[in-house]
C-alpha positions in Angstrom: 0.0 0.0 0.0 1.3 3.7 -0.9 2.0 6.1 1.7 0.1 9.1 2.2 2.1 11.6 1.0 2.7 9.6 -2.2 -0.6 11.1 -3.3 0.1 14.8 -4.3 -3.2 16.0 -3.2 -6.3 14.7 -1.9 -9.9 15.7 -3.1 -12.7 15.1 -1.1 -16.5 16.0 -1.8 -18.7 15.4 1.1 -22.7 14.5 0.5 -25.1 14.4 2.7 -28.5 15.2 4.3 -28.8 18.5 5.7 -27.8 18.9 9.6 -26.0 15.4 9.8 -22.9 17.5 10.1 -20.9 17.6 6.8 -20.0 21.0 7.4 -18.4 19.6 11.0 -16.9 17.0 9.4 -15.6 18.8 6.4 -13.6 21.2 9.7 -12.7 18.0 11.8 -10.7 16.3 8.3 -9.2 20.1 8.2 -8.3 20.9 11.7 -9.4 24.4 11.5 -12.6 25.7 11.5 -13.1 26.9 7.4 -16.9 25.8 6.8 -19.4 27.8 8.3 -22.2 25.6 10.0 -25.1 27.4 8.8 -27.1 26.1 5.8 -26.2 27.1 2.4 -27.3 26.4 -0.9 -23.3 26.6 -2.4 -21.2 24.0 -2.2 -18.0 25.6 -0.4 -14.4 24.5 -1.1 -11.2 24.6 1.5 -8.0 23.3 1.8 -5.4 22.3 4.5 -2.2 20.0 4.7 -2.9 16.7 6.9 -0.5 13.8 7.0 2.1 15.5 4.5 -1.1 15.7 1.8 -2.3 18.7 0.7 -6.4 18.1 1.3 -8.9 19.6 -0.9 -12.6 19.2 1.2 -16.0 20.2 -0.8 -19.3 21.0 1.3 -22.4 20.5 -0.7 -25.4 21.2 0.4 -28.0 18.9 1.8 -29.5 16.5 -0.2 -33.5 16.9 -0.2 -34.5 13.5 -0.9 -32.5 10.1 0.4 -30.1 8.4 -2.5 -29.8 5.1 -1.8 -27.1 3.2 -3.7 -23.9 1.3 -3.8 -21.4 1.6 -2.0 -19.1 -1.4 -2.1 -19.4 -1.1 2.0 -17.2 1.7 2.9 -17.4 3.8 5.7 -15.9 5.9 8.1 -17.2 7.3 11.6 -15.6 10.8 12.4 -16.1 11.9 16.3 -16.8 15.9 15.1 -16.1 17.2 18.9 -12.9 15.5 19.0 -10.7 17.7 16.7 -7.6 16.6 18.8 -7.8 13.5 17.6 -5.9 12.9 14.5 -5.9 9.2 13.7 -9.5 8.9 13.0 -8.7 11.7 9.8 -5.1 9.3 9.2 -7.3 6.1 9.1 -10.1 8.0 6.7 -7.5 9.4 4.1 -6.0 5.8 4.0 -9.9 4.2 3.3 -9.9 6.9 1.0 -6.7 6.0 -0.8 -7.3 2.2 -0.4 -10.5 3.1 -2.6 -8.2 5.0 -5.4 -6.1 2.4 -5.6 -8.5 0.0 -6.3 -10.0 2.8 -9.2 -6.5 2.5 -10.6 -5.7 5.6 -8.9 -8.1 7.6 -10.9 -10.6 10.2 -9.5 -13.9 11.1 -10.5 -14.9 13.0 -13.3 -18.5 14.1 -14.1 -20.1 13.2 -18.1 -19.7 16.0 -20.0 -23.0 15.4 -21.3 -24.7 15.5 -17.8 -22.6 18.6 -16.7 -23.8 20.2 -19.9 -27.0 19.5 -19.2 -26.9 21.2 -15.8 -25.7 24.1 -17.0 -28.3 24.5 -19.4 -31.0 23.8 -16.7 -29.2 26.5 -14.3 -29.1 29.2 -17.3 -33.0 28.2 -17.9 -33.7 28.8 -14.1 -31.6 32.3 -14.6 -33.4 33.6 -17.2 -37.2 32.7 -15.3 -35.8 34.3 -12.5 -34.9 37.5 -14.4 -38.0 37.7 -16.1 -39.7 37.1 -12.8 -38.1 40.4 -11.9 -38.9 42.4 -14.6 -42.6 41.5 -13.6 -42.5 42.3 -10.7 -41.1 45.9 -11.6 -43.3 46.5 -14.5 -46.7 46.1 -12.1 -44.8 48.2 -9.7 -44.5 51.0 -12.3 -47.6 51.0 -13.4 -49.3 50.6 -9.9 -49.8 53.9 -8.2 -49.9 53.7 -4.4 -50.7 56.1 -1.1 -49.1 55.1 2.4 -51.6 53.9 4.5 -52.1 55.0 8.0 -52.9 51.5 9.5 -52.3 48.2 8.5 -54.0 44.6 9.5 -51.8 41.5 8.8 -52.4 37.9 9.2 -49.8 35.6 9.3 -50.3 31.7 8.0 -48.3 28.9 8.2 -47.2 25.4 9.8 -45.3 24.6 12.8 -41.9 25.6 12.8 -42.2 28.5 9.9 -41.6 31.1 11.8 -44.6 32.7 12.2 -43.5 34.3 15.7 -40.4 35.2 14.6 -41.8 37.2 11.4 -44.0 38.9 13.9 -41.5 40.0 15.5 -39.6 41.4 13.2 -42.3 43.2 11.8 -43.6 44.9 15.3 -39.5 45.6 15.9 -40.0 44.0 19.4 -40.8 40.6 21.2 -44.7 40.5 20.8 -45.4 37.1 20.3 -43.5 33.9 22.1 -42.7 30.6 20.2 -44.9 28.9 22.5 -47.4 26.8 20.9 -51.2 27.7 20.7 -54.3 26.2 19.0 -56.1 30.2 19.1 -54.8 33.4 17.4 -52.5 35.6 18.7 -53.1 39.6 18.1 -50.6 42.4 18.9 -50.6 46.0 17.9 -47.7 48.3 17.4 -46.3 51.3 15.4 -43.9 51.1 12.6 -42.6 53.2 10.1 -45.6 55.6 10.5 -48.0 53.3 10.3 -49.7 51.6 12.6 -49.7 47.4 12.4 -52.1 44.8 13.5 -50.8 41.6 13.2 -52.6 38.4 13.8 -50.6 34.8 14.4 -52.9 32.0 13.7 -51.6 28.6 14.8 -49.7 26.6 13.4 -50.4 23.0 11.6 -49.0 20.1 10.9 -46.8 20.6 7.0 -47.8 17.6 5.5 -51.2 17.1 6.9 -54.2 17.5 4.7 -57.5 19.5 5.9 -59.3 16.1 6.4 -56.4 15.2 9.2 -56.3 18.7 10.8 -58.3 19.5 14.0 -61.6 21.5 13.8 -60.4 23.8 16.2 -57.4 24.9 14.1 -59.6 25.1 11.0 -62.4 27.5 12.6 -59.5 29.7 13.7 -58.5 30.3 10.1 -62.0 31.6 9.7 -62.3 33.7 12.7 -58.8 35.0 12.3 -60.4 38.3 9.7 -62.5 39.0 12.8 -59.7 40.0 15.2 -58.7 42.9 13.2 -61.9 44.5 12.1 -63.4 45.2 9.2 -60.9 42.5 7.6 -57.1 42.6 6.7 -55.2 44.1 4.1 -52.9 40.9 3.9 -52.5 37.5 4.6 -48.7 36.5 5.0 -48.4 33.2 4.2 -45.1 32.1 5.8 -42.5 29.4 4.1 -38.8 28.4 5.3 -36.6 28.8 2.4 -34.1 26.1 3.9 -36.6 23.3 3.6 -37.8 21.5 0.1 -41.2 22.6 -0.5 -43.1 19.4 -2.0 -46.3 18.8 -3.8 -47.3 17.4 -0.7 -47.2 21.0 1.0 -48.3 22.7 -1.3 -51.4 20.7 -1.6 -51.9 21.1 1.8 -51.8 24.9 1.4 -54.5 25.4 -0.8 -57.2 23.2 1.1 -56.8 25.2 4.2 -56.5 28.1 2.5 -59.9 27.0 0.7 -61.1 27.8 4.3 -61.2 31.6 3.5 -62.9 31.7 0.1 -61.6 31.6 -3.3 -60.8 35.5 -3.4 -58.6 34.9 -0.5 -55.5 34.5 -2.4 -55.8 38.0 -4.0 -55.1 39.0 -0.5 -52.0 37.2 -0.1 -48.4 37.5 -0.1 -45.5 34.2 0.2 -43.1 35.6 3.0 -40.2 34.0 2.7 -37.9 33.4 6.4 -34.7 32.1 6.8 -33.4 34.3 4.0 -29.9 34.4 5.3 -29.8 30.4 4.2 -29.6 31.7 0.8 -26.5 33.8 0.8 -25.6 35.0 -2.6 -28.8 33.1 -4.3 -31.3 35.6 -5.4 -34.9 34.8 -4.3 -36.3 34.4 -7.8 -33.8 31.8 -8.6 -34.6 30.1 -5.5 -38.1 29.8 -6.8 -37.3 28.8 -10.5 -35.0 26.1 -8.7 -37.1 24.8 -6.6 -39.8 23.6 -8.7 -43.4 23.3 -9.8 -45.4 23.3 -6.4 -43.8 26.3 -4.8 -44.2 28.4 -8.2 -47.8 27.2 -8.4 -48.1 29.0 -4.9 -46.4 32.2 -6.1 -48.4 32.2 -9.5 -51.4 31.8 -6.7 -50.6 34.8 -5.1 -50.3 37.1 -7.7 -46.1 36.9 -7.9 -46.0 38.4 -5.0 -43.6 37.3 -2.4 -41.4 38.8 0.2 -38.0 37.3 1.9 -37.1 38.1 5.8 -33.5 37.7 6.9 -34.1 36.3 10.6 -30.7 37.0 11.9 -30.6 40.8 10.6 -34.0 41.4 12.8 -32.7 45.3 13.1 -32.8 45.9 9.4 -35.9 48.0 9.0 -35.9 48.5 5.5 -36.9 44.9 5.1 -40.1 45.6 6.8 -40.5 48.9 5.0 -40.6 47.5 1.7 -43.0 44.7 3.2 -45.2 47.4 3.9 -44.5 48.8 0.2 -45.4 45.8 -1.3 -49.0 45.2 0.7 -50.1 49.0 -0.4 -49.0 47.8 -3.6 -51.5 44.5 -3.3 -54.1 47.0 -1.6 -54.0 49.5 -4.5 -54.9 46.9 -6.9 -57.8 45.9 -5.1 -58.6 49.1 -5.5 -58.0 49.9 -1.8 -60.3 47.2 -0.5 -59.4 44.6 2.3 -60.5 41.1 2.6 -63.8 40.5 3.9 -64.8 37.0 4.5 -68.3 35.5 3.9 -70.9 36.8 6.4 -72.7 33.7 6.8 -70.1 31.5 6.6 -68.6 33.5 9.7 -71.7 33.4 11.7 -71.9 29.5 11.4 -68.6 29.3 12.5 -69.4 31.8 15.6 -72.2 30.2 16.6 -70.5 26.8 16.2 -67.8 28.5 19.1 -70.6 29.8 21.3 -71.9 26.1 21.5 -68.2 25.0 21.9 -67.7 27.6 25.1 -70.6 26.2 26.8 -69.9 22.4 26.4 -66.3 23.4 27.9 -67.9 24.9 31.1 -69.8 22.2 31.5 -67.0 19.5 31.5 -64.7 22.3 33.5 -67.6 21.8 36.1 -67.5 17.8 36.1 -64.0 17.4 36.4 -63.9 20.3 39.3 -66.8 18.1 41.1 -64.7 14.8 40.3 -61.6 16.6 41.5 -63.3 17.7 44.7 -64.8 13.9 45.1 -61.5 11.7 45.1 -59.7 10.2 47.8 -56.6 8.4 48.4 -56.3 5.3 46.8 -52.9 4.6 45.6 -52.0 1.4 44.1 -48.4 -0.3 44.7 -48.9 -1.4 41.1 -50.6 -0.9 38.3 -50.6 -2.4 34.8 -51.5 0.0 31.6 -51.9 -0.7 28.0 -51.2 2.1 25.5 -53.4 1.9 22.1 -53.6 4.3 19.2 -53.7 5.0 15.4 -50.1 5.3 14.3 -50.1 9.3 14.6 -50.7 9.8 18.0 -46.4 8.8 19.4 -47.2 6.7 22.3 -43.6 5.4 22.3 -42.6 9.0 23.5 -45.8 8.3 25.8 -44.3 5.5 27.5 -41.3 6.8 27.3 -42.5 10.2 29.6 -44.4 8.0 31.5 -41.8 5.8 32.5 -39.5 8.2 33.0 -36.8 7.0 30.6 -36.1 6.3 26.9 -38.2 2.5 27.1 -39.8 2.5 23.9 -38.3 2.5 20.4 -39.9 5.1 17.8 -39.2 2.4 15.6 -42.3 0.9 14.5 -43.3 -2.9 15.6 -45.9 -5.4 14.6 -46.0 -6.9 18.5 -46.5 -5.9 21.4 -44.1 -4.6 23.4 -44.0 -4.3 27.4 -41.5 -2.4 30.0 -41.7 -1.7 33.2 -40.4 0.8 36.2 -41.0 2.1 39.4 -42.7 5.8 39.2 -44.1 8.1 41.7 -43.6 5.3 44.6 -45.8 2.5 42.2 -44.6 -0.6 40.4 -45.5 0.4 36.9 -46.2 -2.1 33.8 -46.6 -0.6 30.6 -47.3 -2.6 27.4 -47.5 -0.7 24.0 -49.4 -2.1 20.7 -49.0 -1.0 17.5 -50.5 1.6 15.8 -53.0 0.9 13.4 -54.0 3.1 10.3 -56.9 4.2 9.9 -57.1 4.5 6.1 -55.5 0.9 5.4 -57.5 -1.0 8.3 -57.8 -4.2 5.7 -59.4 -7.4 7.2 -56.2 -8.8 7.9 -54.9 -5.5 9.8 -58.1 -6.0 11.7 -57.6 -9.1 13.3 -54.1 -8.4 13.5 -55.0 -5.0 15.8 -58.1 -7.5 17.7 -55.1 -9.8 18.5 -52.7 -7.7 19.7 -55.0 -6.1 22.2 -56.0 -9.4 23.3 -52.7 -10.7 23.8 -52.5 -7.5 25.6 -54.5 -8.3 28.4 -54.3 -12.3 28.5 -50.1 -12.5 28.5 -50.1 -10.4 31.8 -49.9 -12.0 35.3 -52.1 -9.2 36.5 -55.3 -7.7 35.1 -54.9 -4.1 33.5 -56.3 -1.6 35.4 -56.3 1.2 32.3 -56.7 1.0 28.8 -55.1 4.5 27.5 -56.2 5.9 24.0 -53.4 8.2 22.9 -54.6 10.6 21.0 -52.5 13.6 19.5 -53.7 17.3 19.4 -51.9 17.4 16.3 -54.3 15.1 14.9 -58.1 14.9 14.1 -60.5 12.5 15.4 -63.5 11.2 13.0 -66.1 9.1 12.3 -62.8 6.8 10.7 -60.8 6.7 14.2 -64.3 5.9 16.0 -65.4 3.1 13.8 -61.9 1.6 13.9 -61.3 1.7 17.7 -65.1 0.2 18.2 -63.9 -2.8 15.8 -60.5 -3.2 17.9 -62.2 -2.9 21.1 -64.4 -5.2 20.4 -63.1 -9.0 21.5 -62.8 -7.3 25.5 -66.8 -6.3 25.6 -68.7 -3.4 26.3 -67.2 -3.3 30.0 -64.1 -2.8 29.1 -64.9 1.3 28.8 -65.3 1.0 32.4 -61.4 1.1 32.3 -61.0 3.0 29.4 -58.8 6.7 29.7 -58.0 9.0 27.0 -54.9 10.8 27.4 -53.7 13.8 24.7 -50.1 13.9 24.1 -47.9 16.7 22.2 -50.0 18.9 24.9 -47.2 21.6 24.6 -48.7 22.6 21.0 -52.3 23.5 23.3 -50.1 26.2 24.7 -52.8 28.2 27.2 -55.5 26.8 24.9 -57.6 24.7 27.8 -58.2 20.7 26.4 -61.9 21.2 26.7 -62.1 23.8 24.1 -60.3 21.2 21.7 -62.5 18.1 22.4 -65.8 20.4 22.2 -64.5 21.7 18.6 -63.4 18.5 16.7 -66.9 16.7 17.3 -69.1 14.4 17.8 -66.8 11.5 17.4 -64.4 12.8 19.7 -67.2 13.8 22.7 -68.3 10.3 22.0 -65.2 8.8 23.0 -64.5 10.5 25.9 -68.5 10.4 27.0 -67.7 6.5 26.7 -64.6 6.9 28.7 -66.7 8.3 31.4 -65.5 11.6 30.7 -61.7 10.3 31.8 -59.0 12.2 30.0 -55.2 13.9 30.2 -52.9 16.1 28.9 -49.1 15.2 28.3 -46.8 17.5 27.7 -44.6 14.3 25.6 -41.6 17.2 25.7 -41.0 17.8 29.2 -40.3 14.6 30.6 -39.0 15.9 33.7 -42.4 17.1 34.8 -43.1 14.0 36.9 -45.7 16.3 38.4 -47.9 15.5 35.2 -47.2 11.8 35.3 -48.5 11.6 38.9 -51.7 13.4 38.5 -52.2 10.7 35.4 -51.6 7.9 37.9 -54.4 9.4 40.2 -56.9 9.8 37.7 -56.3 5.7 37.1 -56.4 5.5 41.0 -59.6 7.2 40.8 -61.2 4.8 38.1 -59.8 1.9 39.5 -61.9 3.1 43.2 -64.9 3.5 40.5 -64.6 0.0 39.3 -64.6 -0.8 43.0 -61.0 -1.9 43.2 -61.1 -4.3 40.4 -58.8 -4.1 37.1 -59.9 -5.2 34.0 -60.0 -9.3 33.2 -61.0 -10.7 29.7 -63.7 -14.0 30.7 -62.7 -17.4 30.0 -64.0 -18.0 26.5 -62.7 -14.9 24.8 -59.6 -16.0 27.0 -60.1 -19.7 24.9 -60.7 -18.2 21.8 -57.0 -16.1 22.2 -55.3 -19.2 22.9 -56.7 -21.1 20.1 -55.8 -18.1 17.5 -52.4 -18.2 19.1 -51.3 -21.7 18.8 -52.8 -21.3 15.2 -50.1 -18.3 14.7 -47.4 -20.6 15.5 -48.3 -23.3 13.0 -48.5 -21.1 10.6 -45.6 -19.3 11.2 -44.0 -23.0 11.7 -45.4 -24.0 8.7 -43.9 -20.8 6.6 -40.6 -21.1 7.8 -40.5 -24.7 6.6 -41.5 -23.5 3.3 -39.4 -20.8 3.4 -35.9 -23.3 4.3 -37.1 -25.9 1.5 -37.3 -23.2 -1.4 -33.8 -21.8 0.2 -32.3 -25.5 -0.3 -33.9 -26.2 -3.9 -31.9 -22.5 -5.2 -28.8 -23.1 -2.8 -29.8 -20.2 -0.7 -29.3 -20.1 3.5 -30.9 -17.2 4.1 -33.5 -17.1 7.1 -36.4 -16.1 7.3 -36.9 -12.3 6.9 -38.2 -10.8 10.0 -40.0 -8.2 8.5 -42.9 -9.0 5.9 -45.6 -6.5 4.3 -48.8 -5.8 6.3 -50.9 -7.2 4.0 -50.6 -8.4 0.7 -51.9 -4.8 -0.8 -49.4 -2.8 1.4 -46.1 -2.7 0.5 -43.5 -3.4 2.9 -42.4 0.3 4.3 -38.7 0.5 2.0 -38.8 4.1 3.4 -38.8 2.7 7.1 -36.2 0.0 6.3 -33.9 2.4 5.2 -34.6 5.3 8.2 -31.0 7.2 8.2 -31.9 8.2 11.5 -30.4 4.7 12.4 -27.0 5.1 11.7 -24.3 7.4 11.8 -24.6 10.9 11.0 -21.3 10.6 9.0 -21.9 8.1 6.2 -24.6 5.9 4.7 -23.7 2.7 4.0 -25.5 0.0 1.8 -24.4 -3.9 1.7 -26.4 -5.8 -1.4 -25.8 -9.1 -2.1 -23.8 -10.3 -5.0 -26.2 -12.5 -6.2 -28.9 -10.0 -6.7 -29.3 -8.8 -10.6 -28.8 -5.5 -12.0 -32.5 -5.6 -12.9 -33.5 -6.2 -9.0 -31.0 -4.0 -8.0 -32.3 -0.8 -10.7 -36.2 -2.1 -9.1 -35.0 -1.7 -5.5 -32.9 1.6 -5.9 -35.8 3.1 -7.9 -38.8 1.4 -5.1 -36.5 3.4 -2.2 -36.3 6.2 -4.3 -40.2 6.5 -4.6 -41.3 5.8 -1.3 -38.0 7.6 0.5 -39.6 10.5 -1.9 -39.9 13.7 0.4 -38.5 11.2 3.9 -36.1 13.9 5.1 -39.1 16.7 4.6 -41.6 14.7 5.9 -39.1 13.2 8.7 -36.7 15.3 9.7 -38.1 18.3 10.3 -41.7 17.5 11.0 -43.1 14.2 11.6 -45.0 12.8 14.6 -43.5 15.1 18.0 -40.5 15.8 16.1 -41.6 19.9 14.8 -38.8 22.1 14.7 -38.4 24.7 18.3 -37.9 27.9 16.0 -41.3 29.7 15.2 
């Protein structure tokens, strides 16, 4: 093998998903701090001399959607707080040169043909963007505009856009917290000789459709004209510029916009945050670049968009020339601001005035309840968590527990753990989420089977049934019917024993629970009717609060002293009937993996039998799941394939990942289940 120095220099490019540290990585191989760790849409070049080789590191920026693909099993893990520690740069260079040498000691070099390509896409993108410009300045001059005294705002968006943020930057002070809410949010203020009204509606989950979104968020959308009266001069709808904007999104957008009336979008301009991600990158190319779904947005809204810088908050001019470009909007609606439907805002009024009384009334119940209990603590209890897929109860049983128990990793069994909590032996036993919109036959009786096997593989009878429900999500006539079916093998007693506990209870904020469960329904004041009007907030992101936990445990207490003492036990034939299903599982898992071994022998293959299989035979197995980068190291991705596999399976599997790893690291990364990003 060649020494180090025998290579004259070394070029490195570094790829990656954004934030699994490529710009730390790129400084560690250096020694010195020469990539700055903030986004950027450039790739950035530096050099340095390591191990008598002059070292040429590229950062590029992070990929958008997951590349899965070949890799001939090399790797490296780089400790990026340990600069000090040379060797683990001395053994990368020398993978690095082991994998020249066996390229002949040739590097890469791109097809001309391709690089031509995307040059001629980038000067495509330059000259939309230009001509974008030119639109925008051609309305401007032939728009003619008066300053307005007062202006009314309203800012839209999901979780995490930065909704609070812009806010602020437009009042020039600290108005409104990142603190999540499920109401509006108005403040007042005055600003470049105007003075501003801004309402902050709340925030939503990205890639969640209308039909998944909670009733409560959806009538604030409509009420939102009504905190600045007559109606607002402008809805700000607010998108991050560092994260891909999908079809998904965007089709998300226009249904709850659709909330507001078709004429809504002639009141609306795209504000852009984050804008220091883009550096050098003009806004217009941003937009040409990114693609289809974010222009059909812009084309929406008139071309109208606007881009804040959130770490230059000081810079006033960028809030002046917001201002600008509403009169601007406002003068071509001939000075008139948006006025929403009368009668659709009266039945969404009188819908609230319904909503506020049903809250006082449960207020009072759980007050009388409250005043009612006594001390009945239990040295242990035994709780089973159920759920649609949505509602994270592994971060439930994770905060109930008081540890990191549970696995976000999704599992077809059930799973069980147990701890000591608040003086009480706790046992905790989590089934799997089932899915509402792909409850086959076979899911069914999988989810009936699971919660049997819930209650009968115990020692102890359960003293709670938990339904874990999410605040982010909806409850219908779909999540009834299913958990009716599931519950179903345990009998109509088993509501007796049945609480239903809200998680991701942060994102209420000062919203009171009440005012949720009396907005999304009648499914959802079914349930908790049925429950015996038993329900709790968790807070699934401060753990620490064992406060929270306790008061949980009490509540069981509680219904446990209502059931006069006794926990919940399944009778004796249902029992019979579990035991039968369950020794006929194991035949016919016996009876597959004989299959499985003989076809193995007959084309000379040992492979066992996979572990995973598809839910059903219409749903795929999850590739996207599989192949979760959040499982390995943030430094590499590595891929093994066996060598028997064909270049046609392999092409089918790499484009299958592709597909359904489509949108992952959107989707994932920066909001999925209780993982929304803290800036707002």
């Amino acid at each position: 093998m060649m020494n180090l120095s025998s290579f004259g220099e070394l070029r490195i490019i570094l790829l990656g998903q954004k934030n699994v540290g490529k710009s730390s990585a790129g400084n560690t191989i250096l020694s010195k701090r020469e990539f700055d760790l903030r986004k950027n849409v450039h790739c950035a070049e530096a050099c340095s001399e390591r191990a008598g080789t002059k070292i040429t590191v590229v950062d590029t920026p992070g990929w958008w959607q997951w590349l899965i693909e070949k890799c001939g099993k090399r790797y490296h893990e780089l400790n990026t707080k340990n600069w000090g520690d040379g060797s683990q740069v001395t053994e990368l260079l020398k993978k690095i040169q082991k994998m020249v040498e066996g390229n002949r000691g040739r590097h890469y070099e791109i097809n001309r043909e391709i690089l031509q390509k995307v040059e001629e896409k980038r000067r495509e993108q330059n000259k939309k963007a230009t001509e974008r410009r030119m639109k925008i300045q051609q309305l401007k001059d032939k728009t003619r505009t008066s300053g307005l005294s007062a202006l009314r705002m309203v800012l839209l968006g999901y979780y995490g856009s930065g909704k609070s943020s812009a806010g602020n930057t437009i009042l020039g002070k600290s108005a409104f917290d990142s603190k999540r809410s499920l109401t509006s949010a108005v403040r007042e203020g005055d600003v470049a000789g105007r003075h501003i009204t801004v309402v902050e509606t709340p925030g939503r989950r990205r890639n969640f459709s209308s039909k998944y979104t909670p009733r409560l968020y959806k009538d604030e959308i409509v009420l939102c004209s009504s905190h600045c009266p007559p109606g607002p001069h402008a809805f700000l709808l607010v998108i991050r510029v560092d994260v891909s904007f999908t079809e998904v999104y965007r089709k998300a957008i226009e249904e709850h916009v659709a909330l507001l009336g078709l004429n809504v979008w002639d009141h609306m301009i795209v504000l852009f945050t984050f804008g220091d991600w883009l550096r050098d990158t003009s806004i217009e190319l941003f937009i040409e670049s990114e693609g289809e779904a974010l222009q059909w947005i812009i084309d929406k809204c008139g071309n109208r968009y606007h881009v804040f810088n959130n770490r230059n908050t000081d810079d006033g001019n960028q809030v002046t020339e917001l201002f600008e470009k509403i009169e601007e909007m406002v003068a071509g609606n001939t000075a008139r601001c948006f006025m929403i439907d009368n009668q659709h805002l009266k039945d969404v009024q009188d819908r609230r005035m319904k909503v506020e009384k049903i809250v006082k009334h449960m207020q009072k119940i759980n007050e009388f309840r409250h005043s009612k209990s006594g001390d009945s603590k239990l040295s242990q209890m035994r709780l089973v968590l159920l759920g649609s897929g949505c509602c994270v109860k592994s971060s439930t049983g994770n905060t109930i527990l008081g540890r990191n128990a549970f696995s976000r990793k999704r599992s077809e069994e059930n799973l069980k753990e147990n701890g000591e909590v608040a003086g009480r032996k706790l046992t905790v036993v989590h089934t799997p989420g089932f899915e509402k919109d792909y409850l086959t036959e076979k899911r069914l009786e999988d989810a009936k089977l699971n919660i049997l096997r819930s209650v009968t593989e115990g020692s102890t009878g359960t003293h709670a049934f938990i339904v874990v429900q999410s605040v982010n999500c909806s409850f219908a006539e779909e999540e009834k019917s299913a958990l009716l079916k599931i519950m179903e093998p345990l009998g109509d007693r088993v509501w007796n024993h049945i609480l239903v506990l809200f998680t991701v209870g942060e994102k209420l904020g000062e919203t009171p629970i009440e005012l949720f469960i009396a907005s999304e329904g009648d499914a959802l004041q079914w349930l908790i009717e049925k429950c015996g009007n038993r329900y709790h907030v968790l807070n699934t992101k401060n753990c620490s609060d064992g406060s929270q936990v306790t008061e949980l445990l009490e509540k069981i207490e509680q219904m446990v002293t209502a059931n006069r003492g006794q926990h919940y036990e399944i009778d004796r034939e249902t029992l019979q009937c579990v035991e039968e299903k369950r020794k006929a599982e194991k035949r016919r898992m016996k009876i597959q993996q004989l299959e499985y071994e003989t076809e193995n022998v007959m084309v000379g293959r040992t492979d066992p039998l996979p572990s995973r299989r598809a839910r059903s035979m219409d749903i795929p197995l999850n590739v996207a799941e599989v192949c979760d980068p959040s499982s390995g190291s943030s430094a590499y991705v590595s891929m093994s394939v066996s060598s028997k596999e064909t270049p046609e399976k392999l092409n089918f599997s790499k484009s299958l990942c592709s597909q359904m790893t489509s949108g992952w690291e959107s989707l994932n990364s920066i909001p999925d289940s209780d993982k929304e990003p803290d800036v707002e």
